[in-house]
N, C-alpha and C positions, 0 to 999 in steps of 0.2 A: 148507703150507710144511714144511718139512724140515729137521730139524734135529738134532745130536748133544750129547747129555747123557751125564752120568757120575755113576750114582749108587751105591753102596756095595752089593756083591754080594747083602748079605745081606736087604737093602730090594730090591732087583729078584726076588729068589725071593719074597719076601712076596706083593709086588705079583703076581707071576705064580700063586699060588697064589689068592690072592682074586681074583683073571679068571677065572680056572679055575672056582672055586665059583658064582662069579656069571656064570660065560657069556660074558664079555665080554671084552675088549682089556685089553694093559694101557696101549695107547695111548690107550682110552677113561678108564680109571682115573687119568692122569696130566688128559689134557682137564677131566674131572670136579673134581681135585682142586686143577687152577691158577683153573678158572674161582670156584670155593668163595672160595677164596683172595681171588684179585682183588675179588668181590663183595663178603665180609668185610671188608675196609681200605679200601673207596669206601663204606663205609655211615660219615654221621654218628656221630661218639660219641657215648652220650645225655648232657647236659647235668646235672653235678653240682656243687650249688652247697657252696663253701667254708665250712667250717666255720670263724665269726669272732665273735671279743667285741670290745667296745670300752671295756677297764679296767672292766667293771661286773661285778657278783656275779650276776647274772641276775634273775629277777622277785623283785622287792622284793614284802616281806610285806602291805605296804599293797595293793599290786595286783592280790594274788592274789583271784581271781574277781569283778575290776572289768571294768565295761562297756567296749567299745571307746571310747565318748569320753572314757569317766572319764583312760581312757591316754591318746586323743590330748590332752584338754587337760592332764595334767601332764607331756608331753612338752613342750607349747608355752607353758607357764607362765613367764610374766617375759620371753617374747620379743616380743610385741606382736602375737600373732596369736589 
């Protein structure tokens, strides 16, 4: 397909200067650099989990270097589990 673009003279000498170096189009260099593009913004973002308290000062001093149940049971202490 065929189409017209307009891009800022001094970006089309660039572009024409690196075809030049590299041998190649700068219709190749534009191909190259939408498909970059497109493939960049259909990739997933990776998944970053939120940094959150909930009103607590962090590991209490009791806990520090307690076994995982020693935590789960005073998480569930006085709830009936």
């Amino acid at each position: 397909m065929k189409t017209t673009v307009e891009i800022p003279d001094s970006l089309f000498a660039q572009a024409k200067r690196l075809a030049s170096r590299e041998r190649t189009t700068v219709r190749a260099l534009i191909e190259e650099g939408l498909r970059r593009l497109i493939a960049e913004r259909k990739a997933p973002k990776p998944f970053k989990l939120r940094r959150v308290t909930f009103l607590g000062k962090g590991l209490q001093p009791r806990m520090a270097g307690a076994a995982w149940q020693q935590i789960r049971d005073a998480v569930y202490e006085g709830r009936g589990a």
